[in-house]
N, C-alpha and C positions, 0 to 999 in steps of 0.2 A: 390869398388863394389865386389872384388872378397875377400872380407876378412869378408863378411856382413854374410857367412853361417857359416865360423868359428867359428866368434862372436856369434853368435847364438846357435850352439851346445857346444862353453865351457862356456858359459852362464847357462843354460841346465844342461849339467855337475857339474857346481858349485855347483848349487841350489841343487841338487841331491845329491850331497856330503854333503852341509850345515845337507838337513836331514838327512841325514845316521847316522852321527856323531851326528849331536843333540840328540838322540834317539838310541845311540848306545850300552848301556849297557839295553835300554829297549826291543828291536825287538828279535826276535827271528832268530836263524841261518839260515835259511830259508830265513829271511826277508835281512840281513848282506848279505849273498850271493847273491841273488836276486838286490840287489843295487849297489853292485859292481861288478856284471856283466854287468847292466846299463852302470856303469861310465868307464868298458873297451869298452864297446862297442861303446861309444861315442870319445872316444880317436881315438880306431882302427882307426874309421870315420874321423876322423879329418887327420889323417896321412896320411892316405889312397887317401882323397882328396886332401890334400897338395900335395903329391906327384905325382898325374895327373895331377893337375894346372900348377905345375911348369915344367913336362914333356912340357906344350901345351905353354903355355910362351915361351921356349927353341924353342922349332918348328917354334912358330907365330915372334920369334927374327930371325932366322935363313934365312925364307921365308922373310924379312923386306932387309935383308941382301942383298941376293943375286940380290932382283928385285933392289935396290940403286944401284949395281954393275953391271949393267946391262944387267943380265940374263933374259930369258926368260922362267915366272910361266904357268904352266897350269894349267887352273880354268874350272872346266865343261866341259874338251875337249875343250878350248878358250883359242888359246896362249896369253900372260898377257907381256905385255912391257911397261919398262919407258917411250916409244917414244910417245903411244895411252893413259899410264894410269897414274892417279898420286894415291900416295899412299896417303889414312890418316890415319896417325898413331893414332889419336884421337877412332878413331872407329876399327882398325886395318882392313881397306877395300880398294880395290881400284875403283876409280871412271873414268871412259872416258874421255877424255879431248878435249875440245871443237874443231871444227875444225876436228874431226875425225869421220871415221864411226861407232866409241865405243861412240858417246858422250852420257853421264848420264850412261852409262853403269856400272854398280853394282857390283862387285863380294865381297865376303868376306876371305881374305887372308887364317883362315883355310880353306876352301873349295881349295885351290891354292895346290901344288907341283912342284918339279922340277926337273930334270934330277941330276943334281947337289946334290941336298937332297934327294939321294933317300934311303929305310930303312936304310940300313947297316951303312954308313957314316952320316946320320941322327944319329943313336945310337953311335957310334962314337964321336960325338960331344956331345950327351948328357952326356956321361958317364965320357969325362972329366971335365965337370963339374960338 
């Protein structure tokens, strides 16, 4: 799912290439310019986002991490534990576990932080990878 807007803007990009070049000793400089400014701008884009996604990947891997080791996430000002929650990685959320006063209880892991991650050692960890 997260590779569907990618797909979409060097799709996009292609096709915008395809013209350029088809039509490239016809257009005028104007036109030549005007098109590959296009297809940087759609690059930029793309890198651009890659590089947020895989920032919030690194984060939502990190947050996965610590709550398995059993630390305690804060979610909305709601301390988050293995004991009350179970993780699903499927959705990356954690859910209340029955039997508890969180039962059906909802958070969404980005929404989550922790003592442990907090910025500096968060970038820390990014940055060696």
């Amino acid at each position: 799912m997260t590779l569907l807007p990618i797909i979409l803007v060097l799709l996009i990009a292609i096709v915008l290439l395809f013209f350029i070049l088809r039509d490239l000793y016809t257009m005028s400089r104007k036109q030549k310019i005007f098109g590959t400014t296009i297809v940087f701008i759609c690059v930029f884009g793309i890198i651009i986002y890659s590089f947020q996604k895989s920032q919030e990947d690194k984060k939502n891997y990190l947050l996965q991490m610590a709550f398995l080791r059993g630390e305690t996430l804060m979610c909305k000002n709601q301390p988050i534990n293995a004991k009350d929650f179970n993780l699903v990685t499927g959705t990356l959320s954690l859910i209340g576990k029955e039997n508890t006063p969180n039962k059906n209880i909802t958070y969404q892991l980005s929404e989550c932080s922790t003592d442990s991650i907090n910025s500096d050692h968060l970038q820390e960890q990014l940055e060696k990878d």
